[in-house]
C-alpha positions as CSV (number, residue, x, y, z in Angstrom):
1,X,0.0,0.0,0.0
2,X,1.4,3.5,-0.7
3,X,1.2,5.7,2.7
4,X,0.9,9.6,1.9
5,X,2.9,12.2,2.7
6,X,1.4,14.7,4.3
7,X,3.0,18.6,4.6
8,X,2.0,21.3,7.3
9,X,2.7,24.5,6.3
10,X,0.3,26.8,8.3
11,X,-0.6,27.6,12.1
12,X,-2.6,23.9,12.9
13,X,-4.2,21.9,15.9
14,X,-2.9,18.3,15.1
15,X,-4.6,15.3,17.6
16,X,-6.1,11.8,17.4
17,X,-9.7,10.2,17.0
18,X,-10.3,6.9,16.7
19,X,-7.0,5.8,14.7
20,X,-7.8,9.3,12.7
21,X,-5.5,12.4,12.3
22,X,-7.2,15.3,13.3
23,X,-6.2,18.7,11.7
24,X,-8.1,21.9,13.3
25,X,-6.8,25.5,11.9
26,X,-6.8,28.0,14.7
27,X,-6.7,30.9,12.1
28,X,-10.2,29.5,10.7
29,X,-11.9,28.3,13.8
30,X,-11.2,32.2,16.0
31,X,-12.6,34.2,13.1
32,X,-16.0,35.5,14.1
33,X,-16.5,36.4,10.7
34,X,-16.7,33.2,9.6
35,X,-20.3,31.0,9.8
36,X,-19.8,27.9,12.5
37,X,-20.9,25.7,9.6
38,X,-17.7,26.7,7.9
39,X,-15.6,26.5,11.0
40,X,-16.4,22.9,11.9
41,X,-16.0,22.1,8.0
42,X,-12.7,23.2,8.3
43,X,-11.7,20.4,10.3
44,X,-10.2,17.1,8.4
45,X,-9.4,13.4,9.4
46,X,-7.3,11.4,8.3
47,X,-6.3,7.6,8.9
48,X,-3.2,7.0,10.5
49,X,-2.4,4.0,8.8
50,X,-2.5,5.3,5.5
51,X,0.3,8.1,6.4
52,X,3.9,7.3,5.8
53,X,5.6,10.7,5.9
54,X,4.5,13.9,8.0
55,X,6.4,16.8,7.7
56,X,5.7,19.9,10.2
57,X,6.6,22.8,8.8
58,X,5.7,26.1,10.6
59,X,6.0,27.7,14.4
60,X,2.5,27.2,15.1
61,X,2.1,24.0,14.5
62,X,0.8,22.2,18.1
63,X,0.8,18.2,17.8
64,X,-0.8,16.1,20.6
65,X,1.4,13.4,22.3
66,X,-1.1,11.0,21.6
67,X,-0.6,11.6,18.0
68,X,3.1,11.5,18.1
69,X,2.3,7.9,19.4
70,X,-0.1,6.5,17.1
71,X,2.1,7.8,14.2
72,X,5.4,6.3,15.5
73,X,3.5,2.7,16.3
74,X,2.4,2.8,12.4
75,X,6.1,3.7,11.7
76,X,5.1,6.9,10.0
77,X,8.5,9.3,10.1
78,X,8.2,13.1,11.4
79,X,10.4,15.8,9.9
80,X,10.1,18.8,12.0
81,X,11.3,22.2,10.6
82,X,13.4,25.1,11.7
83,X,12.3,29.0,11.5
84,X,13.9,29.1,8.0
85,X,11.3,26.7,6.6
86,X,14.1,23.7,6.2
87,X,14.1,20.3,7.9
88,X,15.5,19.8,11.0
89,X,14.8,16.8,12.8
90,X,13.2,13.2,12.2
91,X,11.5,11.3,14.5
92,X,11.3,6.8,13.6
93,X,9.8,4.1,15.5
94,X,12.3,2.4,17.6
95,X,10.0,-0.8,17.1
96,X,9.5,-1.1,13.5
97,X,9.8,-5.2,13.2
98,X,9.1,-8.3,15.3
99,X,12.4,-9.6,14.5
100,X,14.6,-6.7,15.5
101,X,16.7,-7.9,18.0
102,X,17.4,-10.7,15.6
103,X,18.6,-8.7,12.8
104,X,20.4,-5.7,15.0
105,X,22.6,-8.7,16.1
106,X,23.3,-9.7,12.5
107,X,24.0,-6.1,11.3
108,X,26.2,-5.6,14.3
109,X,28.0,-8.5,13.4
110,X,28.2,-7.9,9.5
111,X,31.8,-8.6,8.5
112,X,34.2,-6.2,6.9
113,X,34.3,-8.1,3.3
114,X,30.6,-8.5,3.8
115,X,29.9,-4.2,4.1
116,X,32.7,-4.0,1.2
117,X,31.3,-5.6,-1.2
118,X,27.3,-3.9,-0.2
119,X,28.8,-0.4,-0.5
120,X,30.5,-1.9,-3.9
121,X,27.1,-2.9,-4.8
122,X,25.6,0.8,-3.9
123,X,28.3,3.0,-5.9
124,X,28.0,1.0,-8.8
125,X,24.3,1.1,-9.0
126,X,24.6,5.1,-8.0
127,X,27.2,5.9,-10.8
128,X,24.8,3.9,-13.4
129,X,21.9,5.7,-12.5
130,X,23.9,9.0,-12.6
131,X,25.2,7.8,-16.1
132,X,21.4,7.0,-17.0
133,X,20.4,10.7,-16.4
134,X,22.7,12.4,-17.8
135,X,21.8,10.1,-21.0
136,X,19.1,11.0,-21.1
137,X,19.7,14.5,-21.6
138,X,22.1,13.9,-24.8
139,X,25.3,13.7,-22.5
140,X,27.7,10.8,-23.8
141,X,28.4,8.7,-20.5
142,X,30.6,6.2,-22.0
143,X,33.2,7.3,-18.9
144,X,30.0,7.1,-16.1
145,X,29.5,3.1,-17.6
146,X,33.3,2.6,-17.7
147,X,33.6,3.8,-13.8
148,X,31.0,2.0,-13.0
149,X,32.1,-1.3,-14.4
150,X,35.6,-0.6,-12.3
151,X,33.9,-0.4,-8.6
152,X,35.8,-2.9,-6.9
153,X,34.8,-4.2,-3.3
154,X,34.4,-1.0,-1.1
155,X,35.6,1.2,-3.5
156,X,39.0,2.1,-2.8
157,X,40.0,4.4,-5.5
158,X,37.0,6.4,-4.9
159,X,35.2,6.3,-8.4
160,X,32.0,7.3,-6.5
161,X,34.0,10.9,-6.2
162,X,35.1,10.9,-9.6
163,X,31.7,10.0,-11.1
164,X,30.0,12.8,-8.9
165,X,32.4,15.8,-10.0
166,X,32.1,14.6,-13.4
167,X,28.2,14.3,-12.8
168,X,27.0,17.7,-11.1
169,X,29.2,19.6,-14.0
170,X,27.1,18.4,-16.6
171,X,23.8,17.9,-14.7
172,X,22.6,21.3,-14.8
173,X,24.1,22.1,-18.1
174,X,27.9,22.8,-18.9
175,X,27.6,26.6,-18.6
176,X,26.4,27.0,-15.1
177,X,29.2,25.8,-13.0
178,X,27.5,24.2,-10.7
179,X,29.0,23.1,-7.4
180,X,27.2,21.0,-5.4
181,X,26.9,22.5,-1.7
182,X,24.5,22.0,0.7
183,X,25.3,26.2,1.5
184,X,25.7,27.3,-1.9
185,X,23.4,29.0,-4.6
186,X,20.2,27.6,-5.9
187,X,19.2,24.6,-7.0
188,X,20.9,23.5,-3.8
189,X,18.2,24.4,-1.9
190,X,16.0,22.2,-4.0
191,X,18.6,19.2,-3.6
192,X,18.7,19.7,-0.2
193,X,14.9,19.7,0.8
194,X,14.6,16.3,-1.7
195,X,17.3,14.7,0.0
196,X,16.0,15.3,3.3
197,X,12.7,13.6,2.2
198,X,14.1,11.0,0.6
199,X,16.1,10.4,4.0
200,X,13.8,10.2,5.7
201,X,11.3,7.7,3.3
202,X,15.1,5.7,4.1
203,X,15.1,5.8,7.5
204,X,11.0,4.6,7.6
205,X,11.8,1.7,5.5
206,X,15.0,0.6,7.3
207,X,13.1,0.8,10.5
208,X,10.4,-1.5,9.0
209,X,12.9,-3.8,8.2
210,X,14.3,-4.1,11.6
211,X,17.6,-2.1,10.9
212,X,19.6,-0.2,13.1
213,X,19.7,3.8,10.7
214,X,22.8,4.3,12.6
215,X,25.1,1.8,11.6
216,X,26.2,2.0,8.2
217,X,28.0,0.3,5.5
218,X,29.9,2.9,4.7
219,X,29.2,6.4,6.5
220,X,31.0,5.8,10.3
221,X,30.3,9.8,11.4
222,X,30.0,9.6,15.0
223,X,28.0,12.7,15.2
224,X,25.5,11.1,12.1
225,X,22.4,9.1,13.6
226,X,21.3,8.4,9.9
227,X,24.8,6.6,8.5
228,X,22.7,3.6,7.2
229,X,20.4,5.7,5.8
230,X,22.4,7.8,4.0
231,X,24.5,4.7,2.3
232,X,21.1,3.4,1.1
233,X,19.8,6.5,-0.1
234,X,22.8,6.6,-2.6
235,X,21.3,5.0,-5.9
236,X,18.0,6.9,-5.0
237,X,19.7,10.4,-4.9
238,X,20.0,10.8,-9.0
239,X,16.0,10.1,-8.7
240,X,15.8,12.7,-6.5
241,X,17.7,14.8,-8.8
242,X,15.7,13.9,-11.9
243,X,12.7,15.6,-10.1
244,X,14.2,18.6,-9.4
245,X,15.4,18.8,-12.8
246,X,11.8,19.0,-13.9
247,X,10.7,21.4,-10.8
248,X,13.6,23.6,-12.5
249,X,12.3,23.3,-16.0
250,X,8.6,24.3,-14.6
251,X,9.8,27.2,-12.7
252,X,13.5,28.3,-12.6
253,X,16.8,27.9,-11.9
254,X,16.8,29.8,-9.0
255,X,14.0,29.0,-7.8
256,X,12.6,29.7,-3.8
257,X,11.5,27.1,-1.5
258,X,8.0,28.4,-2.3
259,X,4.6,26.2,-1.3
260,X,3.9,25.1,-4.7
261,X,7.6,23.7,-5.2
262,X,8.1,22.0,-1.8
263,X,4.5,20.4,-2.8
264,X,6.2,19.2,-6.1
265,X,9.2,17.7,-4.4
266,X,6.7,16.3,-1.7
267,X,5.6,13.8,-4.7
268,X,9.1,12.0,-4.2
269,X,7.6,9.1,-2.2
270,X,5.6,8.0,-5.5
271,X,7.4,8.9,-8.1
272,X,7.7,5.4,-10.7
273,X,10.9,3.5,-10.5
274,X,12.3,0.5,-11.8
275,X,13.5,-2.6,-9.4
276,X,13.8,-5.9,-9.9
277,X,12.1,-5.5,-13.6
278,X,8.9,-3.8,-12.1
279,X,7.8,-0.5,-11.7
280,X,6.7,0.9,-8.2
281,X,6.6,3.7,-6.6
282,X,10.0,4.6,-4.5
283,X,8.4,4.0,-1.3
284,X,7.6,0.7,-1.8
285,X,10.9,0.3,-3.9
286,X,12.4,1.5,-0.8
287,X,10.9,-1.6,0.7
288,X,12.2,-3.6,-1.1
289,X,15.9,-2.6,-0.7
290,X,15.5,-2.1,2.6
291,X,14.3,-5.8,2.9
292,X,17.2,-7.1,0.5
293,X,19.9,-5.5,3.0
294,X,18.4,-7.3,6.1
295,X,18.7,-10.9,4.2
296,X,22.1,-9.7,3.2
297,X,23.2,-9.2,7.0
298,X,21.4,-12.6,8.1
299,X,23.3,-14.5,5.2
300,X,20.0,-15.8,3.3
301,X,21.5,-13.0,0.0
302,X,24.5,-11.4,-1.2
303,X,22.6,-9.1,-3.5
304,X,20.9,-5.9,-3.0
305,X,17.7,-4.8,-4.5
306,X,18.2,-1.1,-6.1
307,X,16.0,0.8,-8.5
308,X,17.7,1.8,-12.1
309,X,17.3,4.9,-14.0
310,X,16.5,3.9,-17.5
């Protein structure tokens, strides 16, 4: 089942009713100008099992423990917001599978060779995808295939680097000089709010799956509480990428973080992909990998399950 995403951008009363979200609008219901017909109208449920992703995105937003709760136990993900409208924090179920304990012990325990050759698995399926965008924009990739070919097990002479320098100074087109930065000029600030979704769509999934966000294959920051995450989401990001390529197209290159364009990269979760030969939205693909990674840790695969560009 695909779970929504749901975006808060206004003042809003957010509680629980009988397994429903509950949005009220404070601006609506204290305006005596307005009918009570229209104020109780205003209010809008929603079931909590059909919500995946809820980001909170303004100062006024008040959320009811109770809530917070229900959300977590359906392993919905939070992303909270800072005063500058960009995301901040993400709050997971710390109970997203009956077998957790099982597979926290076998991801603890992955070997060395084992996470090498994962994260050997990830960069080569990133670079292709990469390679598969820039196709399709008239670029010749023969070098993007060729690097890709020539991961070896945990990537020692760094093609992923290579690959991604070569990538974001054609992605945008060979005149702008693009450097990606999560600091630096637009359409960073487009990369940045897709990434952070798409984090945290990883995060929900791995948590499903009975994986441990924090542990990595690859990423070992100490200060990072999302280093499995963020080695997942790898082979995702040029999907990420392709949609802000058409947000840019629509509206412009330097475009604002305006309603109507955080609303466009809110469609993330369910944009189409291809795994496995099938199409699916990237939540569900997300699933999938998610799933593939926990059989590779308990030694019933040696193969990941990644979604590819075409």
């Amino acid at each position: 089942m695909i779970k929504r995403t749901l975006y808060f951008g206004n003042p809003a009363y957010l509680s629980t009713h009988l397994e429903q979200l509950v949005v009220r609008l404070p601006e609506v219901e204290k305006n005596d100008t307005l009918p009570d017909s229209f104020k109780k109208e205003a209010q809008a449920t929603i079931p909590i099992e059909d919500i995946g992703v809820v980001m909170l995105d303004h100062q006024r937003i008040t959320i009811s423990q109770a809530l917070l709760a229900k959300l977590l136990q359906n392993n919905a993900a939070v992303i909270t917001c800072d005063n500058t409208h960009h995301p901040t924090g993400l709050l997971l179920n710390l109970d997203g599978n009956s077998l957790q304990s099982q597979r926290f012990k076998a991801q603890i325990e992955a070997s060395e060779p084992l996470k090498k050759q994962l994260w050997q698995q990830t960069i080569k399926t990133k670079i292709q995808n990469q390679a598969a965008l820039l196709g399709s924009q008239g670029y010749d990739t023969t070098n993007m295939k060729h690097w890709a070919d020539s991961v070896r097990s945990g990537d020692p002479e760094n093609l992923e680097g290579r690959a991604s320098a070569w990538y974001w100074s054609k992605l945008f087109g060979p005149k702008l000089a693009f450097i990606r930065d999560r600091e630096g000029d637009p359409p960073n600030n487009l990369l940045n709010y897709a990434y952070a979704i798409l984090r945290a769509c990883v995060a929900r999934a791995l948590v499903g799956s009975g994986l441990l966000p924090t542990l990595g294959i690859f990423h070992r920051n100490q200060y990072n509480a999302y280093c499995l995450a963020d080695d997942v989401m790898e082979p995702y990001r040029p999907i990420a990428d392709k949609l802000v390529l058409s947000i840019i197209k629509e509206w412009s290159m330097n475009t604002d973080l305006t309603p109507d364009v955080k609303k466009a990269l809110l469609r993330l979760p369910v944009v189409d992909v291809t795994i496995g030969g099938e199409t699916s939205p990237l939540m569900i693909a997300l699933q999938r990998t998610s799933a593939s990674l926990a059989q590779c840790y308990l030694g019933e695969s040696r193969k990941l399950v990644y979604p590819l560009l075409t």
